[in-house]
C-alpha positions in Angstrom: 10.8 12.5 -2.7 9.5 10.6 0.2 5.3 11.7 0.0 3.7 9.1 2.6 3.4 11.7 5.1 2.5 15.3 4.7 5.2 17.0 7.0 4.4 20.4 6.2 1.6 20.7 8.6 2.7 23.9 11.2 1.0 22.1 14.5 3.4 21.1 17.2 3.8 17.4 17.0 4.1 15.2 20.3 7.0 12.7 21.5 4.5 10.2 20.6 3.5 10.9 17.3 7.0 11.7 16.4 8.0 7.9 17.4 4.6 6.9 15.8 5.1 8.3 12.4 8.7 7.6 12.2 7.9 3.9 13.2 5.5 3.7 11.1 7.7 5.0 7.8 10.4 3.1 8.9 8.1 -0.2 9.1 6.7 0.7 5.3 9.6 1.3 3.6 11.5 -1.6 4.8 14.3 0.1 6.6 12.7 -1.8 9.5 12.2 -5.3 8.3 10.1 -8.3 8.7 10.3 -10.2 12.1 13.0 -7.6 13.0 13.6 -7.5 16.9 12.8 -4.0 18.6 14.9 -2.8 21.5 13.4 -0.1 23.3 16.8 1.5 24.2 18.2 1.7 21.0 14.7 2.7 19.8 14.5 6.0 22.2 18.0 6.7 21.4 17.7 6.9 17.8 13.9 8.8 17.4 15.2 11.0 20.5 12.3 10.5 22.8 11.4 9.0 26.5 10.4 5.3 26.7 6.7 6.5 27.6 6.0 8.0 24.3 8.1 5.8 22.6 6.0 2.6 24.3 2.7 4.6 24.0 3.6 5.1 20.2 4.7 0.9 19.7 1.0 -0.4 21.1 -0.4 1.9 18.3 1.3 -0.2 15.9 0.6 -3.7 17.5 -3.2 -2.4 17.0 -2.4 -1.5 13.4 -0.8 -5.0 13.3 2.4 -3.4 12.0 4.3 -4.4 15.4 3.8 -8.1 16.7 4.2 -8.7 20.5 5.7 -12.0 21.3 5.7 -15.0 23.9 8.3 -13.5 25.3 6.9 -10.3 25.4 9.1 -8.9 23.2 8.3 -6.9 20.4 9.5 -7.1 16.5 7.9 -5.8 12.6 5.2 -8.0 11.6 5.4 -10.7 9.4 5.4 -11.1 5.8 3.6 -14.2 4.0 1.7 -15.1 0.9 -1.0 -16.2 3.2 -1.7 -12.3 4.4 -1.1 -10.5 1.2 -3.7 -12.9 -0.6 -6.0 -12.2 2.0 -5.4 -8.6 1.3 -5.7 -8.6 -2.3 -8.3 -10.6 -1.7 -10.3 -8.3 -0.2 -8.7 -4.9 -2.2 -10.2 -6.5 -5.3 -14.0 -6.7 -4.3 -13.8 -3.3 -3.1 -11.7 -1.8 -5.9 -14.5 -3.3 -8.4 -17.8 -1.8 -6.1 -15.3 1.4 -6.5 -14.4 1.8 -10.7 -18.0 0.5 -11.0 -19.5 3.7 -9.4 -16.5 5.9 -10.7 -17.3 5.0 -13.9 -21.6 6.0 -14.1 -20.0 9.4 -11.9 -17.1 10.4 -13.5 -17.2 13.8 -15.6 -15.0 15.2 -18.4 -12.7 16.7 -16.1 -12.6 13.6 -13.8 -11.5 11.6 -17.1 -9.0 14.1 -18.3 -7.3 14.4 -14.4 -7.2 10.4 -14.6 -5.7 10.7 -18.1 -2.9 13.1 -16.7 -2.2 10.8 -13.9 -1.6 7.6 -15.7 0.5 10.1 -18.2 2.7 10.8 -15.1 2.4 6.6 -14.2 3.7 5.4 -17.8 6.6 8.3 -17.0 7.9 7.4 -13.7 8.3 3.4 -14.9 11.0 4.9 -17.0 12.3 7.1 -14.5 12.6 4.0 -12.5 11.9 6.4 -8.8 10.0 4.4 -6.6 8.8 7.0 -4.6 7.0 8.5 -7.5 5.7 5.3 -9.0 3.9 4.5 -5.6 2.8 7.9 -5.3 1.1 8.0 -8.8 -0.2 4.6 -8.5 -2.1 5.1 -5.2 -3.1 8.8 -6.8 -4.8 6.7 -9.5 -6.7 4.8 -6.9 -7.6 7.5 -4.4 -8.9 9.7 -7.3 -11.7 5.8 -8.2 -12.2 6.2 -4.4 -13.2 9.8 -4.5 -15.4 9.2 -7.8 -17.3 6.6 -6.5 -18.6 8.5 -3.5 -18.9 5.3 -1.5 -17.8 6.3 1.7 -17.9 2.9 3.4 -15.4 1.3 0.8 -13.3 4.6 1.3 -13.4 3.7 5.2 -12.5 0.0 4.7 -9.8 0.3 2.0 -8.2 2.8 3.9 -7.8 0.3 6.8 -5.5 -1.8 4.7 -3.7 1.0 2.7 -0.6 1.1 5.2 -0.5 -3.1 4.5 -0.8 -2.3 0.5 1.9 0.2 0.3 3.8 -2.6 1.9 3.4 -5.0 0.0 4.0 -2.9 -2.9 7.4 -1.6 -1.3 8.6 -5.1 -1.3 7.3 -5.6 -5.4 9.8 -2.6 -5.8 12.2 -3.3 -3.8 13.1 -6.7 -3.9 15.6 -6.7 -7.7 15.0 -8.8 -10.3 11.7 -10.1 -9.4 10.0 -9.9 -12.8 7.6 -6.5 -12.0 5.7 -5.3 -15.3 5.5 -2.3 -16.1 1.9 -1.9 -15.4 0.5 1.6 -16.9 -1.3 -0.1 -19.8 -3.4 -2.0 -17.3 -4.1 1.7 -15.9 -4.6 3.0 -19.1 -6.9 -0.2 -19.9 -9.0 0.8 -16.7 -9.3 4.2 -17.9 -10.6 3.4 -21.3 -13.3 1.3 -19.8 -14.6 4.4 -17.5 -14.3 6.7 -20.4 -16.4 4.2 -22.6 -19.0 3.9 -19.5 -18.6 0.2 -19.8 -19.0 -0.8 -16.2 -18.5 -4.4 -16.5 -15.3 -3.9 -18.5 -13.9 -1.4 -15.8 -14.5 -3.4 -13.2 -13.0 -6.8 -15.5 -10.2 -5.0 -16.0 -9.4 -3.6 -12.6 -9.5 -7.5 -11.2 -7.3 -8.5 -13.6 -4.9 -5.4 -12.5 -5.4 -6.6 -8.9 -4.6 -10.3 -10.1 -1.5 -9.2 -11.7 -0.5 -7.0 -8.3 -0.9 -10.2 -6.3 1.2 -12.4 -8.0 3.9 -9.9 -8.1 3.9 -9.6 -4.5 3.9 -13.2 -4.4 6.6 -13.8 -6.6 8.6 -10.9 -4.7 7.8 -12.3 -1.5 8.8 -15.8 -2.9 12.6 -14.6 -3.6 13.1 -12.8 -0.6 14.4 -14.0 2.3 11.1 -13.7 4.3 9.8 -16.3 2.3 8.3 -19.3 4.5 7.7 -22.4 2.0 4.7 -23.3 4.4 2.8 -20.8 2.6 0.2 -21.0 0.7 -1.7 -18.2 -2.1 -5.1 -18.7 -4.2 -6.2 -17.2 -7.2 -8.1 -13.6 -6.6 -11.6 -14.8 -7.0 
């Protein structure tokens, strides 16, 4: 079950959003891929909409940095490197830590016992082996630190780069054979720290889950074909 956009939602939706959102879930899931060429024709055939709203929907995603725009003036899907997603990681670390940090001084009994439910349902869905369902729980995990924390301004910034997470992730999963974990005990790990309200031990632990993200997505990255040997990735510091 596909759950990156809510589609249930009764309001009339525009030419242009149409083309927007299906772009955009195209883009993330990798049915469009990296450096891919986009022809506007083809595009406006297949989504079913005019070239306005299609071209008004494509400069959303060059802002979102989703679409490049090149010398030529043609369009194709951004890039993937090691160079971006440590950058990314990077900065989702220092902002996850400010986050389980403050989750774990607010969090209540109910808070912990929702938490404990969700990585339940994490620890499940490895075996399942569904995608879908492992990102969904995963990022359900996160959003519920987000909301705990009550730090609006990392809530505003991470939410910037969740579209270049899910990504990222999307190629961890997809990409076969690529040595992923199976990383609910790191969730569960995080957990036990907030429940304990050991603060530095939350946030020590949720590095070291971000540490562990990043080199997957770098080894993924490394053994699929968009892998430029130019690159270069750091430790998460």
């Amino acid at each position: 079950m596909n759950r990156l956009f809510n589609q249930s939602s009764p309001r009339r939706i525009s030419a242009k959003d149409l083309a927007y959102f299906e772009l955009k879930q195209k883009i993330l899931e990798g049915i469009l891929a990296p450096d891919e060429v986009l022809v506007e024709e083809e595009l406006s055939q297949e989504l079913g909409v005019s070239r306005t709203p299609l071209r008004e929907a494509l400069q959303i995603l060059v802002f979102e940095n989703l679409i490049e725009r090149q010398s030529n003036g043609r369009l194709k899907v951004a890039s993937m490197s090691i160079k971006e997603v440590e950058e990314i990681f990077n900065v989702r670390s220092k902002l996850e830590e400010i986050a389980v940090e403050q989750a774990t001084e607010n969090a209540t009994e109910d808070d912990m016992n929702h938490l404990t439910n969700i990585v339940y349902m994490i620890k499940q869905t490895y075996g399942d082996g569904k995608i879908d369902d492992l990102l969904y729980y995963g990022n359900k995990f996160h959003n519920y630190i987000y909301d705990l924390s009550e730090n609006r301004t990392v809530k505003n910034i991470i939410s910037q780069l969740n579209d270049h997470i899910y990504r990222y992730k999307r190629i961890i999963f997809n990409e076969k054979n690529c040595g992923v974990m199976d990383d609910s005990e790191e969730h569960e790990l995080i957990l036990e720290r907030i429940v304990q309200r050991d603060k530095a031990g939350a946030k020590s632990a949720m590095k070291k889950h971000i540490q562990n993200s990043l080199k997957d997505a770098v080894h993924a990255i490394k053994k699929s074909k968009y892998y430029d040997e130019n690159d270069q990735v750091d430790e998460v510091q």
